[in-house]
C-alpha positions in Angstrom: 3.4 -24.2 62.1 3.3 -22.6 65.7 5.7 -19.8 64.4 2.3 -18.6 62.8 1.3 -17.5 66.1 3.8 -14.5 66.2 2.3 -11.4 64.8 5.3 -10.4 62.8 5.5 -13.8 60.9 1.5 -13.3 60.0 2.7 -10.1 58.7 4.7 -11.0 56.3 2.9 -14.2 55.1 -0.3 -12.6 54.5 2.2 -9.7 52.5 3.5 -12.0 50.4 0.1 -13.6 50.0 -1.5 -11.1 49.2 1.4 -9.5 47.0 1.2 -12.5 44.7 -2.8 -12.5 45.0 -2.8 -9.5 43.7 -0.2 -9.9 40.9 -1.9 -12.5 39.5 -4.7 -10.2 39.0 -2.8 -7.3 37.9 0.1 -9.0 35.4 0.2 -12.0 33.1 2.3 -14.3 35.1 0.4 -17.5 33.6 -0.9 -18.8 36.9 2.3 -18.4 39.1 1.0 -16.3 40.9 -1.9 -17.1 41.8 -0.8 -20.5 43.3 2.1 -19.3 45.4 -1.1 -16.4 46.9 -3.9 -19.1 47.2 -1.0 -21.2 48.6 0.3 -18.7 51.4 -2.9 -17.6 52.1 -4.5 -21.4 52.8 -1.9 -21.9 54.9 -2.7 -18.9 57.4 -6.6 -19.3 57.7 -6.1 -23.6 58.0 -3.4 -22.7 61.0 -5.6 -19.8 62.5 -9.2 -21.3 61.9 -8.3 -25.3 62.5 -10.9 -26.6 65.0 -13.6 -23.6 64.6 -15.3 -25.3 61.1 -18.1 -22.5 61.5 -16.6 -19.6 62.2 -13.3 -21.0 59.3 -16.3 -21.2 56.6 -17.8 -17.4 57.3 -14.6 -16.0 57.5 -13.2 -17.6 54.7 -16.3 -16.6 52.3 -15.8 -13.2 53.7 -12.3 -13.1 52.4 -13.2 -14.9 49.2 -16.0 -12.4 48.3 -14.5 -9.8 48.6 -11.5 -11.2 46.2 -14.6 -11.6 43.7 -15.7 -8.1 44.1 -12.4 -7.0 43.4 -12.2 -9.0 40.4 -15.4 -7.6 38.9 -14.6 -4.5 39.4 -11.6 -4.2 37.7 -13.2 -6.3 35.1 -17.0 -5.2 34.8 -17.9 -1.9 36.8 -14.2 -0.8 37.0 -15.1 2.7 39.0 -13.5 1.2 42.4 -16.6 1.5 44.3 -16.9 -2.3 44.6 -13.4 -2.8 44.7 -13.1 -0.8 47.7 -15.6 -2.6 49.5 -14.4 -6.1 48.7 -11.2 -4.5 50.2 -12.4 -4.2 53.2 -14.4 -7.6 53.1 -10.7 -9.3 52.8 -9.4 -6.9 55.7 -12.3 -8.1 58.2 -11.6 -12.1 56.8 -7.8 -11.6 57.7 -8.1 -9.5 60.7 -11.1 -11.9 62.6 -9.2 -14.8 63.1 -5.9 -12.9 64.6 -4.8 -14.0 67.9 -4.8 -10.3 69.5 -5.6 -7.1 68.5 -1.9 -6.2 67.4 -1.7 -9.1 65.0 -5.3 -8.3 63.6 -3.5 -4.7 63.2 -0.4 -6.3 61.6 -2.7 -8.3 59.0 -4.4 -5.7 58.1 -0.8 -3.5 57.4 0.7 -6.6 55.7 -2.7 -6.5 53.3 -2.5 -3.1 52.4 1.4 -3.4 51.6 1.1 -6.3 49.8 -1.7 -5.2 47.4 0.2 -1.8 46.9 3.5 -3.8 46.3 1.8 -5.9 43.5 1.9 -3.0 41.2 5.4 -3.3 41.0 5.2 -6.3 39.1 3.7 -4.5 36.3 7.2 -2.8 35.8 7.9 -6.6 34.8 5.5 -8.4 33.6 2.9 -8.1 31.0 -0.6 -5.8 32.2 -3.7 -7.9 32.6 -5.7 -4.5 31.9 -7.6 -4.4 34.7 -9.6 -1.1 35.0 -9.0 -0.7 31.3 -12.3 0.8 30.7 -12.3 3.6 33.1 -8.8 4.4 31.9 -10.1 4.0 28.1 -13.5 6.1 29.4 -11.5 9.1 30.5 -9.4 8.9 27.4 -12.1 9.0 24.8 -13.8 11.9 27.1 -10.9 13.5 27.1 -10.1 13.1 23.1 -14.0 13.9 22.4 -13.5 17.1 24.4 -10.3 18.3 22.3 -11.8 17.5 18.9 -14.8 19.2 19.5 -12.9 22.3 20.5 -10.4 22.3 17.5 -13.7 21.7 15.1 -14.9 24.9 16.9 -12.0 26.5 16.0 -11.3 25.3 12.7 -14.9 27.0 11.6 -13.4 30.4 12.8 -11.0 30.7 9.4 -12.1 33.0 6.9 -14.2 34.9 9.4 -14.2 38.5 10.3 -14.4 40.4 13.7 -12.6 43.3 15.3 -9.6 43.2 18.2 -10.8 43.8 21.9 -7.2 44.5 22.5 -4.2 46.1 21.1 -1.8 43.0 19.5 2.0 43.1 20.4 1.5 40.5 18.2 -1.0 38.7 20.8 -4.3 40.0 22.0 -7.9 38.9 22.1 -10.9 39.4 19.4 -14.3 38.8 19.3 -16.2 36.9 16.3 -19.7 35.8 16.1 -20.4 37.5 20.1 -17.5 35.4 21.2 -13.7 36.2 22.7 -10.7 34.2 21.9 -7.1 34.6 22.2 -5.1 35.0 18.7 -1.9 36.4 17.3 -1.4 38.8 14.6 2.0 37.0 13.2 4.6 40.1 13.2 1.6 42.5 12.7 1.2 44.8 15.5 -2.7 46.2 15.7 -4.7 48.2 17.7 -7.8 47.9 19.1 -11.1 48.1 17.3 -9.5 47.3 14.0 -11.8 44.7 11.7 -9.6 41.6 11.1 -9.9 38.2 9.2 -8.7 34.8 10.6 -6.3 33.6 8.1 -5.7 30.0 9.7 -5.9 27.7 12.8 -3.8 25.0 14.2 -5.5 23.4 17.1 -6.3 26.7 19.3 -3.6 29.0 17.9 -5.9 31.8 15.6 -3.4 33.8 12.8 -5.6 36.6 12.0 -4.4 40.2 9.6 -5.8 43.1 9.4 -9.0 43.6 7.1 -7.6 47.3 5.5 -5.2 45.6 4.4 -6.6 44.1 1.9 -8.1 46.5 1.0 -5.5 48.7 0.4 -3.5 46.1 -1.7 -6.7 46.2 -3.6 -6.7 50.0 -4.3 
């Protein structure tokens, strides 16, 4: 395996090893995967690190740790700190063992490729999830934040307040102390005038003119 030695051919083995290393965490692919990575990637540290058993073992557990960081950080923590660190953990357990500089340089490109590429495999293949709960975390956030704004909003109807602004047929009012945008449906008002929300859907506030009720009344 001497063609190992050339720094482009490292390139793309540890690309494709890392490619598929990473697709097996990212997509279902039922342990495909995960062989053909563990099986690229043994064979560039057993070429690169035969005959150094000490300095094989440290660098190997580098690289291996920081695969397990990964790991639990897309399953456990999933904010990307750890992930990022475990990173740079397999970088270091790639890049040590190169031959020269420009082929630790080249490892460290055909890495980063590789582990971007794998997400293309999720155009394919089923999602493993990983980082589900951040994703999930910012949805729910996100929801809670709507809801409590359209419960807010939804406690406005029936009140009363005046207009800040004239309505052409939008224009702000104030309720309660507070401002908010509404519409006046095909009513045009002026400022000043006492008006009634009539309804809300989500943040849109039909209010009508207070007199004119009144009038109907009379």
């Amino acid at each position: 395996m001497e063609w190992l030695n050339v720094a482009s051919i490292g390139f793309v083995v540890i690309l494709l090893g890392t490619l598929f290393l990473f697709g097996e965490l990212l997509v279902r692919a039922k342990g495909l995967f995960g062989l053909l990575g563990v099986a690229i990637m043994s064979m560039y540290f057993s070429f690169h690190l035969a005959g150094d058993s000490n300095l094989g073992f440290w660098v190997v557990i580098l690289y291996v740790v920081g695969l397990l960081l990964i790991i639990i950080d897309g399953k456990v923590i999933t904010d990307g700190t750890i992930a990022l660190l475990g990173v740079v953990l397999m970088i270091v357990g790639l890049a040590i063992p190169a031959p020269s500089v420009i082929y630790g340089v080249l490892a460290a490109m055909g890495f980063l490729l590789g582990g971007f590429g794998a997400s293309l495999f999720l155009k394919v293949f089923p999602s493993r999830n990983m980082w589900s709960k951040m994703t999930l975390k910012d949805r729910l956030t996100g929801d809670l934040g709507y809801n409590s704004i359209n419960e807010s909003y939804h406690s406005l109807k029936g009140k009363r307040g005046r207009t800040l602004t004239p309505f052409r047929p939008t224009g702000n009012i104030e309720i309660d102390g507070n401002q908010y945008s509404a519409t006046s449906g095909s009513q045009w008002l002026e400022a000043n005038e006492e008006i009634e929300v009539v309804s809300v859907d989500g943040t849109r506030i039909l209010i009508k003119k207070v007199s004119d009720d009144k009038e109907n009344q009379a």
